[in-house]
C-alpha positions in Angstrom: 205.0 145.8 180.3 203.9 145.9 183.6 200.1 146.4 184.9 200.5 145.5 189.0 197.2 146.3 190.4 196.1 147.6 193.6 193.5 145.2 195.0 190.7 146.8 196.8 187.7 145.1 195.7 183.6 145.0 196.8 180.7 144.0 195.7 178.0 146.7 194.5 174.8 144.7 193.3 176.3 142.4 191.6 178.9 144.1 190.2 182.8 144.7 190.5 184.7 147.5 192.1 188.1 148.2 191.4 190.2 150.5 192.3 193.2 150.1 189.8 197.0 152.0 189.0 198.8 151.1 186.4 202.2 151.7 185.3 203.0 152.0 181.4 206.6 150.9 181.9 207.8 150.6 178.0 206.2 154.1 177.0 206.7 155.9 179.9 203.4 157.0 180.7 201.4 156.5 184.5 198.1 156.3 184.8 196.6 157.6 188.3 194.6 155.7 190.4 190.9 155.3 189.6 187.6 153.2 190.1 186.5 151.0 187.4 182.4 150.0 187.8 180.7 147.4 185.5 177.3 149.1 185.1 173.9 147.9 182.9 172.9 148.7 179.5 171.8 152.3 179.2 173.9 153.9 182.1 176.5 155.9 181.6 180.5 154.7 181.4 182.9 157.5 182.0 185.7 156.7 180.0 189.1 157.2 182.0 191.6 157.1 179.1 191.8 154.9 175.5 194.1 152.6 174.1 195.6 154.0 170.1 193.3 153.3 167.7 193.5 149.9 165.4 191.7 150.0 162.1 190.3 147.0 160.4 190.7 146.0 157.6 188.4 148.1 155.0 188.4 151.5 157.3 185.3 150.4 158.9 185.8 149.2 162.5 187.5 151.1 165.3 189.4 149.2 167.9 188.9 151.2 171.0 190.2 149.5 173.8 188.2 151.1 177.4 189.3 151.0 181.2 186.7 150.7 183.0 184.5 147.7 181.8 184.5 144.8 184.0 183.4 141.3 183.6 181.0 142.2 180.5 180.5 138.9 179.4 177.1 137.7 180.9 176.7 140.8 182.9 174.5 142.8 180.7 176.4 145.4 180.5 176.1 145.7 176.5 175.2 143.5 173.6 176.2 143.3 169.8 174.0 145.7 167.9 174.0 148.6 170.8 174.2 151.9 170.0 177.2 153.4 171.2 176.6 157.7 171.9 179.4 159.9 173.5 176.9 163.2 174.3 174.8 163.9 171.7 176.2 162.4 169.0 175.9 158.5 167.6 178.9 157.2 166.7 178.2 153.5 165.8 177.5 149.6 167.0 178.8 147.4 169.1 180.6 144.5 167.0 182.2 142.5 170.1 184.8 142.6 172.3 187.5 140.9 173.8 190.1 140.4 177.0 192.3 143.5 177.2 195.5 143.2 179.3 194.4 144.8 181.9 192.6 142.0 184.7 189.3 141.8 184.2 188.8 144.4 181.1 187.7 144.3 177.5 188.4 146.1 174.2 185.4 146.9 172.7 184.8 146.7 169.3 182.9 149.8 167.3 181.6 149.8 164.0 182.1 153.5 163.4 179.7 155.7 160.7 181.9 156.8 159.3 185.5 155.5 160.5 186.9 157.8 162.8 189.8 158.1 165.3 188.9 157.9 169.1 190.2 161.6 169.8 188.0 162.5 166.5 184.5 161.2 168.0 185.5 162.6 171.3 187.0 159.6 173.4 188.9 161.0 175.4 189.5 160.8 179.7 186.7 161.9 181.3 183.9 161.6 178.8 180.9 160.1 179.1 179.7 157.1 176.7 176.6 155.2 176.7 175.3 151.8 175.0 171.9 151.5 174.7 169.8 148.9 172.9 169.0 149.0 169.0 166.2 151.7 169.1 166.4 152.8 172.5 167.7 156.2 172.2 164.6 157.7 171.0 162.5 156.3 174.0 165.6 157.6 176.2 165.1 161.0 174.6 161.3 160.9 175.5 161.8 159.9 179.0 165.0 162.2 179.9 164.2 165.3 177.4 166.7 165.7 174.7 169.5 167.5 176.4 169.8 165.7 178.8 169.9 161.9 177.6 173.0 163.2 176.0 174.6 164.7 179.0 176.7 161.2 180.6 179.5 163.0 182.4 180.2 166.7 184.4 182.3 166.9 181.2 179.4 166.7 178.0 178.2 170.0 179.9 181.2 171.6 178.0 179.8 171.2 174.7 176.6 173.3 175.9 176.5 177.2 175.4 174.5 178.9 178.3 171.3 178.7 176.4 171.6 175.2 176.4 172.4 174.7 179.7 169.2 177.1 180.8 166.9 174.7 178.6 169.1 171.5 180.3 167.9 173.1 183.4 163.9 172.9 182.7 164.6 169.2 181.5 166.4 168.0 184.9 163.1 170.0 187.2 160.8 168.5 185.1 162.7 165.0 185.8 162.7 165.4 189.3 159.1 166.8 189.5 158.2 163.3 187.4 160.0 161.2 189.7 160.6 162.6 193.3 157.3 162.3 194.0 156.5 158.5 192.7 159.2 157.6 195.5 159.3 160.2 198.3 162.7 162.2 198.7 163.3 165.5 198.8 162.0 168.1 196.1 162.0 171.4 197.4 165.9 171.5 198.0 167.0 169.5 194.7 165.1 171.9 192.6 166.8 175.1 194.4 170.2 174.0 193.4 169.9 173.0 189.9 171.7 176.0 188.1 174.5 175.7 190.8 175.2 172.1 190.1 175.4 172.7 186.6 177.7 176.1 187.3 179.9 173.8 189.8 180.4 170.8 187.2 181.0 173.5 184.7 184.0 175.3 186.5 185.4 172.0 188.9 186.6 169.0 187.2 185.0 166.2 189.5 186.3 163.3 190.6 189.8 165.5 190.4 188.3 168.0 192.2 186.0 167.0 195.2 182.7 168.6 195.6 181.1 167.4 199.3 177.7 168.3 199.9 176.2 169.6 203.3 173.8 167.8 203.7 173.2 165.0 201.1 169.4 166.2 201.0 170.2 168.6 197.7 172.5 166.3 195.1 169.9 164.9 193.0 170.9 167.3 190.2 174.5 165.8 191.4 173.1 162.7 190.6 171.5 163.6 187.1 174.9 165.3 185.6 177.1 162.3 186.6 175.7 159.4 184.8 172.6 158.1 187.1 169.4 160.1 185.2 168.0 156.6 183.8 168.4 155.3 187.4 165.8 157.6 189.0 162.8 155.0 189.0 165.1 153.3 191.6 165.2 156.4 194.3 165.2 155.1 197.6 164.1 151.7 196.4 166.5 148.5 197.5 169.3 148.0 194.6 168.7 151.8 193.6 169.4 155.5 193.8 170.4 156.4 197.7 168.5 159.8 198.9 171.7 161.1 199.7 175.1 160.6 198.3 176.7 157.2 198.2 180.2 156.2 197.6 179.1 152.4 196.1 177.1 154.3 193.1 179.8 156.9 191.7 183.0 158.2 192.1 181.8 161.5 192.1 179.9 161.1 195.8 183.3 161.0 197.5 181.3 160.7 201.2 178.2 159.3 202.5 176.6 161.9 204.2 173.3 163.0 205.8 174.0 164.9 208.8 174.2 168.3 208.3 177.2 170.8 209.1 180.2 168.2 208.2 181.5 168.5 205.1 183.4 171.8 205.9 185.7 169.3 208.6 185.6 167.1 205.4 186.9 169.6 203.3 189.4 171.1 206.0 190.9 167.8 206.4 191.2 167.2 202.4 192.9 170.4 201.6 195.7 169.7 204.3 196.0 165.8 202.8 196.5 167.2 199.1 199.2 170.3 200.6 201.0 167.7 202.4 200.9 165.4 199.0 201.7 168.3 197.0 198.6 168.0 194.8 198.1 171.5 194.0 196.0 171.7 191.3 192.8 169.7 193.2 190.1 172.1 193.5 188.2 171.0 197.1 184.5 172.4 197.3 182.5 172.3 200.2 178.6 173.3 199.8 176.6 174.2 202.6 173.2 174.8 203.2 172.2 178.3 204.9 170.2 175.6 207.8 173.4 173.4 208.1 175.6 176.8 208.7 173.9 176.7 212.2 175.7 173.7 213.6 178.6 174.2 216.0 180.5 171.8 213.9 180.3 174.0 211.2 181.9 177.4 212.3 184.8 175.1 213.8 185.9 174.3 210.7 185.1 177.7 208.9 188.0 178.4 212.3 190.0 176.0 210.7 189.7 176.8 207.1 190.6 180.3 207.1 193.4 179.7 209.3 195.6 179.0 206.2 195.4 181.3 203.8 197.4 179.4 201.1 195.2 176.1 201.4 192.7 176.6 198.7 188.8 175.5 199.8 185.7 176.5 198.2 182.7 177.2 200.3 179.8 177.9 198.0 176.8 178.8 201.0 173.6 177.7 199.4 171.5 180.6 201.0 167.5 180.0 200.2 166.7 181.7 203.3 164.8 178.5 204.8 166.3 175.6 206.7 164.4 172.9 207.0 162.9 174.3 210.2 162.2 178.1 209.0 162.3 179.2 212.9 165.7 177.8 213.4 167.7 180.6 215.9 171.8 181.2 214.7 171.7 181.2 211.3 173.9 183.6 209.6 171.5 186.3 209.9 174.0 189.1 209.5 174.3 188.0 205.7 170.5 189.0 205.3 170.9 192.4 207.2 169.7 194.8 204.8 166.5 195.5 203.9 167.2 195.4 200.1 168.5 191.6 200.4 164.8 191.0 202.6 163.1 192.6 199.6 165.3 190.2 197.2 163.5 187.1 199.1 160.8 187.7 199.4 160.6 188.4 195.4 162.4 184.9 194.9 159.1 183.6 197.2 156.6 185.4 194.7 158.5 184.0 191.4 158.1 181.0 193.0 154.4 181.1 193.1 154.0 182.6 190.2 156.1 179.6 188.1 154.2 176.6 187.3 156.4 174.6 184.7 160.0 174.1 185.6 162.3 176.0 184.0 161.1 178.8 181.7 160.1 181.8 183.1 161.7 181.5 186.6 165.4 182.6 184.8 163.9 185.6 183.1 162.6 186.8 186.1 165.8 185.9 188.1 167.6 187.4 185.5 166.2 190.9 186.5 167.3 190.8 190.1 171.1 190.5 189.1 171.0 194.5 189.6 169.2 194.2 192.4 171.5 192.0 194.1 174.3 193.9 193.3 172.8 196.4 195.4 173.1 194.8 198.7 174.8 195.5 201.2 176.2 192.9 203.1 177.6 194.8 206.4 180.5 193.2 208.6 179.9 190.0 207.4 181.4 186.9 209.8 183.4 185.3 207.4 185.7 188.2 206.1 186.3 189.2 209.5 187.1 185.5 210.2 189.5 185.7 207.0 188.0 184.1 204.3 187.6 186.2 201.2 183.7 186.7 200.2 182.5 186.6 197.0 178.6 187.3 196.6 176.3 187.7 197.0 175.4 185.8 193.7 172.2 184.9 192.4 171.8 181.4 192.3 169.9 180.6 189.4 172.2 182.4 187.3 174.1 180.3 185.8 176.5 183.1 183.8 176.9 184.6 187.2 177.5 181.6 189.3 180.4 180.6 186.9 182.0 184.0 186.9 182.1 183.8 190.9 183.1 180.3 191.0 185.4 181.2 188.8 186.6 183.6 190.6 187.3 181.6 193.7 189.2 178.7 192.3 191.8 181.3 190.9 192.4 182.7 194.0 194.3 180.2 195.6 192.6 180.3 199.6 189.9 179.9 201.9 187.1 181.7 199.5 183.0 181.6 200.5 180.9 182.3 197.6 177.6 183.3 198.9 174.9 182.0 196.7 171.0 183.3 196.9 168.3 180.0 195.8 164.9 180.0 196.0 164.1 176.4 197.3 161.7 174.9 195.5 162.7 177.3 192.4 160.6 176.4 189.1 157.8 173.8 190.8 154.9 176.0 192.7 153.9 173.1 195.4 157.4 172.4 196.3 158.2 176.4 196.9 154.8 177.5 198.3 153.5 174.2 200.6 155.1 173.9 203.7 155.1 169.9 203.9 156.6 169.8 200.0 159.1 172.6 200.6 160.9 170.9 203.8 159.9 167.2 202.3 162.2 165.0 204.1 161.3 161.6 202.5 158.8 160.3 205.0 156.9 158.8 202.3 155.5 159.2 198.3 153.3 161.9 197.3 152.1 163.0 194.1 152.6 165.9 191.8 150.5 166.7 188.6 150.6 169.6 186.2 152.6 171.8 188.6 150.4 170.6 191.7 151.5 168.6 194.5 149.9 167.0 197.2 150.0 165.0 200.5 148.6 162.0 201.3 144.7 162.8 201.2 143.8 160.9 204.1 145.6 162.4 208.0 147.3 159.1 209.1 147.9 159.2 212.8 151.7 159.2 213.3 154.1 158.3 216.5 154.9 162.2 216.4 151.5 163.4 216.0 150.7 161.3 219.5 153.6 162.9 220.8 152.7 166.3 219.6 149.7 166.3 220.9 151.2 164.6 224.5 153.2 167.5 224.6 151.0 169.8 224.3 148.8 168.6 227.4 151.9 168.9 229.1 151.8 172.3 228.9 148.4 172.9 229.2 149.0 171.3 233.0 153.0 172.2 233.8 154.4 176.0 233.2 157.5 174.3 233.9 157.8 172.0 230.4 159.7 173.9 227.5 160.3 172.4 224.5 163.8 172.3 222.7 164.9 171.1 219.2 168.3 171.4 217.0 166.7 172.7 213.6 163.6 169.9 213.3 161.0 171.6 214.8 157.9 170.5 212.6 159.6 167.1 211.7 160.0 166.5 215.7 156.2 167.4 216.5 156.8 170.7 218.4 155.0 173.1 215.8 151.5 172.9 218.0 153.5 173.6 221.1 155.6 176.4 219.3 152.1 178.2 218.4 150.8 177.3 221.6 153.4 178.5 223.5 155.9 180.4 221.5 158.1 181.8 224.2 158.4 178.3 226.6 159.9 177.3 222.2 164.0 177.0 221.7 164.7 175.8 218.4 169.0 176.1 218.7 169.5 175.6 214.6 171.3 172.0 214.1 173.4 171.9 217.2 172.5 168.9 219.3 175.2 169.3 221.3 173.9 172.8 221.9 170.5 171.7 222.4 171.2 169.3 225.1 173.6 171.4 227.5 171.4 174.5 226.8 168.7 172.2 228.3 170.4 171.4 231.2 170.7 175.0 232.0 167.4 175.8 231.7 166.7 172.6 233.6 169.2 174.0 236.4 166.4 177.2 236.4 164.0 175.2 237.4 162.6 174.5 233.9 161.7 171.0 232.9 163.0 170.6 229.3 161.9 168.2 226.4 164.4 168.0 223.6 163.1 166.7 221.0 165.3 164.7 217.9 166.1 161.9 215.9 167.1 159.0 217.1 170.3 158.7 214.8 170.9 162.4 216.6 171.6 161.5 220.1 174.6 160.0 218.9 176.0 163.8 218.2 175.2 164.5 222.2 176.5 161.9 224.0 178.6 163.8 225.9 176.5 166.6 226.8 173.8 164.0 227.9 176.2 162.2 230.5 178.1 164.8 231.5 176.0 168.2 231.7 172.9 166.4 232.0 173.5 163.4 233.6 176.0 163.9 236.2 174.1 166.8 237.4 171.3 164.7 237.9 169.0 167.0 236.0 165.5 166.5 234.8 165.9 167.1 231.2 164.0 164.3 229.0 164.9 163.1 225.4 162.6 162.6 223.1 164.1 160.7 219.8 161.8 160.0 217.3 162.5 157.6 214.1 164.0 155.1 216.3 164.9 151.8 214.7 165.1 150.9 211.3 163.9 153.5 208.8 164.5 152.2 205.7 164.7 154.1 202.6 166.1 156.9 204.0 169.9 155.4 203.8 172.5 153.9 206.2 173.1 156.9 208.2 169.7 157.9 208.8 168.8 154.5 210.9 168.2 155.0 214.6 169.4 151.8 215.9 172.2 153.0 217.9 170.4 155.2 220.8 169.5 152.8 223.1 173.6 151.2 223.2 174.9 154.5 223.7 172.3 155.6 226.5 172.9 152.3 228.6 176.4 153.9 229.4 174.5 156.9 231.1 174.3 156.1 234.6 170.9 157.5 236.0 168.9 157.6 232.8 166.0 156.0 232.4 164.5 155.0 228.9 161.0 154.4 227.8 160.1 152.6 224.9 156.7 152.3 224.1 154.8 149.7 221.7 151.8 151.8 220.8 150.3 155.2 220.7 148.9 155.0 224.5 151.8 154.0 225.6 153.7 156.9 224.1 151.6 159.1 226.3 151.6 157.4 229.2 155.6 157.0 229.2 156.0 160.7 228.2 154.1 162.1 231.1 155.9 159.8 233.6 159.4 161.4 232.1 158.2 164.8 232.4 156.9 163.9 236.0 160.3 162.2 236.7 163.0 164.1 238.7 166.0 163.7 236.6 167.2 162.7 233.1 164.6 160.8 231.0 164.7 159.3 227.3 161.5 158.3 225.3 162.4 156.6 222.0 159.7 155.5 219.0 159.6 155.0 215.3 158.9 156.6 212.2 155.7 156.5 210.5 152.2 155.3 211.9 150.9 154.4 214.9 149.1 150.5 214.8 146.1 149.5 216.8 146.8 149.7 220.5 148.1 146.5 222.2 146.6 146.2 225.9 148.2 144.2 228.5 146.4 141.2 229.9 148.7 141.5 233.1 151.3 143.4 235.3 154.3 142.2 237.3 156.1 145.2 238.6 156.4 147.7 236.4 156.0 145.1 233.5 153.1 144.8 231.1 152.2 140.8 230.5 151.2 141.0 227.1 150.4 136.8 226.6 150.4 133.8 228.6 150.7 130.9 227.1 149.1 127.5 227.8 153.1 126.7 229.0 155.9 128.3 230.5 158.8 127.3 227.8 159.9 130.8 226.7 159.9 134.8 227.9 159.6 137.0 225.3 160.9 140.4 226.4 159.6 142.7 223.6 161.2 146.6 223.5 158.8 148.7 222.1 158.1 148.6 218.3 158.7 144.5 218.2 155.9 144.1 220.6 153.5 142.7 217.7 156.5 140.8 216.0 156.9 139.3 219.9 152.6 138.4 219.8 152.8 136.6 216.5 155.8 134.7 217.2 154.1 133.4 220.1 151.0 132.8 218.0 153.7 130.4 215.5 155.3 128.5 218.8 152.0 127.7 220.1 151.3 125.5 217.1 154.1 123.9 217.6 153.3 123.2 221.1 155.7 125.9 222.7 154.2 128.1 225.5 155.5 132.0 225.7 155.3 134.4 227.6 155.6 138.1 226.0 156.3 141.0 228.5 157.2 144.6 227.9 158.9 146.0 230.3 158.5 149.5 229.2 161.1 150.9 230.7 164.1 149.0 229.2 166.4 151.2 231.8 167.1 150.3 234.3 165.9 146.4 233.8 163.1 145.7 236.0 163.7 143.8 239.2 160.6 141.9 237.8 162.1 140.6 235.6 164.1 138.3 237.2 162.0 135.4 238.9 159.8 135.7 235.0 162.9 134.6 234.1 163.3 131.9 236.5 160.1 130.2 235.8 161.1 129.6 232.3 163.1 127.7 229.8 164.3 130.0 227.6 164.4 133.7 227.6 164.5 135.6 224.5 165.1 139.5 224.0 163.7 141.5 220.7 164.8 144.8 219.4 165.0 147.0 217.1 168.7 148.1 218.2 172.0 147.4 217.7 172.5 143.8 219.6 175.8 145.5 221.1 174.9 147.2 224.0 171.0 147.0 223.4 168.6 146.0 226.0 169.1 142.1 225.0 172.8 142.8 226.9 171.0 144.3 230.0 169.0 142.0 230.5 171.5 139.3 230.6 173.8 141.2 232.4 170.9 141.8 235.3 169.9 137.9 235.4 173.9 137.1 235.4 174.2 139.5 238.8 171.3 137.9 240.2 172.5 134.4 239.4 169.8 133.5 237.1 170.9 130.6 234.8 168.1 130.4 232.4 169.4 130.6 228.8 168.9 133.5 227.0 168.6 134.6 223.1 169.6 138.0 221.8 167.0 138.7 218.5 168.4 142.4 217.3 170.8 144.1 214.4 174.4 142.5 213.8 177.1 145.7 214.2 176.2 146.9 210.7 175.1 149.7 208.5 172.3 149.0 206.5 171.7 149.8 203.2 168.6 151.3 202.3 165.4 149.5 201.3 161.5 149.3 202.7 161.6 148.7 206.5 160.1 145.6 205.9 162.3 144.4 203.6 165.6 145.1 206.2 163.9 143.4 209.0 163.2 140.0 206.4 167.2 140.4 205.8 167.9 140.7 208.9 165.5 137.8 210.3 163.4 140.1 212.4 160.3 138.6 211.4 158.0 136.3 213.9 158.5 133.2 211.4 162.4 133.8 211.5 162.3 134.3 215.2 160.1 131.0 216.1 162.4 129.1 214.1 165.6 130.2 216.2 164.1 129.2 219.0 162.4 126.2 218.5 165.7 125.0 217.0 167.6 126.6 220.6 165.2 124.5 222.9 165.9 121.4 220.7 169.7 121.7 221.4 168.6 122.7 225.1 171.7 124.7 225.5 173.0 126.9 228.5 174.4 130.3 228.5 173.7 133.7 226.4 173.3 133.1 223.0 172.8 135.6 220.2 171.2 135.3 216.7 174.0 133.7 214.6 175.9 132.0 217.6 177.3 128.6 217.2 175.3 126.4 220.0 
C-alpha cells in the first residue's frame, strides 16, 4: 500500500500543517488533496474521510481511524475520558489511540453508547466532530447557545430545518454582540450578513467550493459556522482569531484579504484555473460589499467575468446601502433607482431601531417586505447589460429566499450576480443606528450591554483628530485646499471639512488610484489637493503618484494615516511599506512628524509647498508633545548628550523610543545625540557633518528597513564620503502577524532597551561600514 505524501509543511502556533494526498493503491480508491490541522480540546475537527470500522471484542468499542489529527500525543488535543459529539448528538469517550499509517496520524479509539458503525453516528467526509472535556458540554452550551455548540462544520447546518437555522441565527448575533465588543472588530457588518452565511454554507459545499469575501471585514459569521465559535475570546488578540480571514486558521479562508474590491480578480482567476483543470463541479463565490463595488479593480473583473459565459462564478452583492463612508460617490446607484427600493431601506433602517435583542423580531418583520421587494424595479441595471445574468433583488435576511436564489445561480452554469438587500447592523440597535458602531473598523474595544453600545466615554485626542482639525484651518485661510478620499472619509478625518465645506469634498468610493490622478487634475486647475488614506493604501497608487502626480510636478499632498505597525488589525492592514515605495518618487518630499504639533506644522508647510507632498502618522493617540532643545538646518535636536558617541536619527513615531534609548546609554556612559529630521525626504544636507562628529550613527523606524529612511540616509553620507558607521533599527522584509502594537515592536526588538543593547554591543566591536539589525559584524 502506498501513502507518498506531499510535503508542504508550517508551523501555526504550535501546531502542524499538512497538506497531504494519498493513493489507496490495493483498493483502488484516491483520496484528494487536503489540509490536516492539529487543533486543542474543544474546537472543532472536520473529519475528511474514515477508515472501516473494527469492533472490539464485546460490541462495545468502535475503532475509528481519523485523517486529520496530528501529533496528539502531548499536544492537548484530547484526553481519555472526552466526550466525543458529531452536531448535536453524543456519541461516546475517548478510550486511546494509536499510530495510524498515515505519517504523523492516530486512530482514535471511541467507546460508543451504544455500539454503532461510523456511517451510523454520522462519520462521514466533511462532518464536524468535537472532543471536549468530561462535563464540558453543558458549560459549551451556556456559552455558545444550544444550536450552535453543535454546529462544527458548513455541513451540521444540514441537519437544521429553517426554523432552526432562524433561532441559530439569534444565537450567533447574540455571540458576536457578547464578544465583538470585549475586543474591538467590526460589528455592524458581521451582524448584516448572518442569514447569508448561513444560506451560502447551506447551498456551497466549502472548502470544495470557494467562497472569497470582499472585504474580510464581514466573515465572522464565516468564522462561527466553520469550527472557530469557542475561539472568539481570542479576536484580534496574538495566538487568536484574525479580524479578517486567514489561511493559517482554516481551510475554509482560502485568501487573506482586507482590501476591498479584490476577490472578484480572485475569483476570475479561479474559475479559469478549475476550466483549464477540468474541475467542473467547483462552485466559485465571490461576495462583495455594495462600498467595495466602487473600486476600479472591481468592475475590471466584473469585465472579465462575464466575458465567458460558460465559466460559472457567483457574485452574491451584499447591498446594505452603506459603505463604510455613507457619502462615498460611484456606487452602484442605478441598483437603488426606484423609489420603492428607497422606501425598502429606509424600512430595513427603522427595523433596525426598533430591534433590541438579536434575532427575533427582525425576521418577522423582514419577512413582510419579501412582497415588497418583489416590487422593485430594478431599471437597466449595469450588470445584465454587461452580461451577467441578475438574480434579485433578494432580501437578505431571508434565509428561505436567499437559498432559492443561490440556488438558483449555482444551476445555471455562468457568470450569475445575486443581488442581496442587508441591513448592516441587522438585529443589534447601537451597531445599526450609531454611526461610530455601524462603520466600526477595529480601532479599539468598546462595550455593548442589554442592546446598548457605547464608545469610549472619555474623547481621546487622536493623530487624525489633529489633522482634522489642521485641515480645517487650512481652509478657513486657502480657497485653493480641497480635500479627497477613496471611501474613508470619517476614518481619514475629513468629516469636519466635508460639513464645513461640502462642495471643496471628493470622496471617489475605494479607488485610490482614482483618488490620486483625479487629484492631479484638480491640482492642474489650480486647486491644491489633500488626499487623505491609509498608509497600507498608497501602495495601490504608486503609479498614479509618480507618474500623474509626480512627473508633472504637481502640488497634490498625501496624507496617510495609520502608518507603522498597527497591530491587531492583521498583516495586511500594517503601514510599514509607504515610506520604501515613496523614496522611489523623485521630487516628493515626506513629513513625518513625532507629535501632535508637529503634525500641524508639517501639514501646513505641504499645503504651502509647490509640488507633491506626503505627510505620514500613526494610528491611535497623540502622546505629550516633544519640544526640540535645538535646530541644525531643518533638523530638530531633540538631546545632547554629555558625549558625542552616537546620532540617533529618529523618524517620527520612534522619537520617544530614540529619547529613552539615550536615557539607557547614558548610564552606561554612552553620549547620544537624537535628531529628527522631519522631513525624512529628501535627507537633510544637515545631516551630514552631525554625522561626522560622531561614532556611530544609528537610524529608527517604524518602516520596512528595505528602502526606509535608515537606506537614505546611508546612501546620502556614502555620496558625501562620510565614513561613520551606521546602524539600520526598522522591520525585517516581513508580514506581521497580528497582536498589540506593543507586543510586535518587543518581537521585533523595537524597544529602547533592545536598541541600547545593539549598540553598545556595535561600539564594542568598533566596526566600519552599514550595518543593519541582525548583521553579522
Amino acid at each position: 500500500m502506498a501513502h507518498p505524501e506531499n510535503g508542504r509543511k508550517k508551523s501555526v502556533d504550535g501546531t502542524v500543517v499538512k497538506v497531504l494526498k494519498h493513493h489507496r493503491d490495493d483498493r483502488g480508491m484516491v483520496l484528494e488533496e487536503h489540509t490536516s490541522r492539529c487543533v486543542q480540546r474543544g474546537e472543532v475537527h472536520e473529519l475528511v474521510t474514515t477508515d472501516e470500522v473494527d469492533t472490539a471484542p464485546g460490541g462495545t468499542v468502535d475503532r475509528v481511524g481519523f485523517l486529520g489529527f496530528a501529533e496528539i500525543a502531548g499536544a492537548g488535543v484530547l484526553d481519555r475520558g472526552d466526550e466525543v459529539w458529531v452536531g448535536r448528538e453524543r456519541i461516546g469517550t475517548v478510550l486511546g489511540w494509536d499510530a495510524c499509517h498515515f505519517p504523523n496520524h492516530y486512530n482514535i479509539l471511541i467507546a460508543c453508547d451504544p455500539p454503532r458503525t461510523g456511517p451510523e453516528i454520522g462519520l462521514e467526509p466533511g462532518a464536524g466532530i468535537r472532543f471536549v472535556p468530561a462535563a464540558g458540554h453543558r458549560a459549551r452550551e451556556e456559552e455558545l447557545g444550544s444550536l450552535l455548540a453543535t454546529v462544527g462544520s458548513p455541513r451540521d447546518l444540514r441537519r437544521l430545518d429553517h426554523e432552526g437555522l432562524r433561532a441559530l441565527a439569534g444565537e450567533i448575533r447574540d455571540l458576536l454582540v457578547r464578544k465583538v465588543p470585549e475586543k474591538g472588530g467590526h460589528l455592524g457588518s458581521n451582524l448584516g450578513v448572518v442569514e447569508l452565511s448561513l444560506a451560502l454554507h447551506r447551498v456551497f459545499e466549502s472548502p470544495r467550493d470557494q467562497i472569497l469575501w470582499d472585504i474580510g471585514h464581514q466573515t465572522y459569521a464565516h468564522k462561527i459556522l466553520t469550527g472557530r465559535a469557542d475561539r472568539f475570546d481570542s479576536l484580534r488578540r496574538a495566538g487568536g482569531l484574525s479580524g479578517y480571514p486567514s489561511q493559517a486558521e482554516s481551510v475554509h479562508d482560502l485568501v487573506e484579504n482586507s482590501h476591498a474590491s479584490t476577490a472578484l480578480s480572485y475569483a476570475d482567476g479561479l474559475a479559469k484555473a478549475h476550466q483549464l483543470n477540468g474541475e467542473r463541479e467547483r462552485a466559485v463565490v465571490a461576495v462583495i460589499g455594495d462600498g467595495a463595488l466602487t473600486g476600479g479593480m472591481a468592475w475590471e473583473a466584473v469585465n472579465s467575468i462575464a466575458a465567458a459565459q460558460d465559466r460559472p462564478v457567483v457574485i452574491v452583492l451584499n447591498d446594505n446601502g452603506r459603505s463604510a463612508a455613507p457619502g462615498a460617490a460611484g456606487r452602484a446607484t442605478r441598483l437603488r433607482g426606484s423609489p420603492a427600493y428607497e422606501r425598502f431601506l429606509e424600512w430595513g433602517r427603522v427595523v433596525a431601531k426598533r430591534t433590541p435583542v438579536p434575532g427575533g423580531t427582525l425576521y418577522e418583520g423582514l419577512q413582510g417586505a419579501r412582497q415588497g421587494l418583489r416590487e422593485v424595479a430594478v431599471a437597466q441595471n449595469p450588470f445584465e447589460g454587461l452580461g451577467l445574468k441578475y438574480v434579485g433583488p433578494v432580501d437578505g435576511h431571508d434565509i428561505e429566499a436567499l437559498e432559492q436564489a443561490l440556488e438558483q445561480a449555482r444551476r445555471h452554469g455562468g457568470p450569475v450576480l445575486v443581488h442581496t438587500v442587508t441591513v448592516k447592523g441587522a438585529g443589534h440597535t447601537p451597531a445599526g443606528t450609531d454611526d461610530e458602531l455601524e462603520r466600526y473598523r477595529a480601532r479599539g474595544s468598546y462595550t455593548s450591554r442589554a442592546g446598548r453600545g457605547t464608545v469610549p466615554a472619555t474623547p481621546v485626542r487622536t493623530w487624525t483628530s489633529v489633522f482634522s482639525e489642521e485641515l480645517v484651518s487650512a481652509g478657513r485661510q486657502r480657497r485653493d485646499v480641497v480635500a479627497v478620499t477613496a471611501g474613508l472619509l470619517e476614518q481619514t478625518g475629513l468629516t469636519a471639512f466635508s460639513r464645513a465645506f461640502p462642495e471643496r469634498t471628493f470622496d471617489m468610493g475605494v479607488a485610490e488610484q482614482h483618488a490620486v490622478t483625479s487629484a492631479a487634475g484638480l491640482a492642474l486647475g489650480g486647486l491644491h489637493p489633500v488626499v487623505a488614506m491609509n498608509a497600507m493604501s498608497v501602495n495601490r497608487a504608486f503609479d498614479q503618484a509618480l507618474l500623474d502626480v509626480a512627473l508633472h510636478r504637481l502640488p497634490v499632498t498625501l496624507v496617510l494615516d495609520r502608518a507603522g505597525v498597527t497591530g491587531d488589525d492583521g498583516a495586511s492592514r500594517n503601514g510599514v511599506w509607504d515610506m520604501s515605495i515613496l523614496q522611489m518618487v523623485p521630487g516628493l518630499r515626506i513629513a513625518a512628524p513625532r507629535d501632535g504639533r508637529r503634525l500641524g506644522e508639517l501639514f501646513q508647510e505641504a499645503v504651502a509647498t509647490d509640488g507633491p507632498t506626503a505627510v505620514r502618522f500613526p494610528d491611535g493617540v497623540v502622546d505629550a508633545d516633544i519640544d526640540a532643545v535645538d535646530t541644525v538646518g531643518g533638523i530638530d535636536v531633540l538631546h545632547r548628550g554629555e558625549g558625542q558617541d552616537v546620532l540617533v536619527v529618529a523618524v517620527g513615531s520612534m522619537a520617544q523610543t530614540a529619547l529613552d534609548t539615550a536615557a539607557l546609554l547614558a548610564g552606561e556612559g554612552v553620549g547620544c545625540t537624537v535628531v529628527d529630521p522631519r522631513w525624512v525626504k529628501p535627507v537633510d544636507p544637515a545631516l551630514v557633518p552631525l554625522a561626522t562628529g560622531h561614532r556611530l550613527v544609528v537610524t529608527i523606524e517604524e518602516n520596512e528597513l528595505t528602502g526606509g529612511v535608515g537606506s537614505a540616509v546611508a546612501q546620502a553620507l556614502r555620496a558625501a564620503g562620510v565614513d561613520t558607521p551606521l546602524r539600520k533599527f526598522g522591520i525585517a522584509q516581513e508580514f506581521l502577524e497580528h497582536a498589540e502594537r506593543a507586543e510586535i515592536l518587543r518581537k521585533l526588538s523595537l524597544t529602547s532597551s533592545d536598541i541600547a543593547l545593539h549598540i553598545t554591543a556595535t561600539l564594542d566591536r568598533r566596526t566600519g561600514g552599514v550595518l543593519t539589525v541582525g548583521e553579522a559584524a
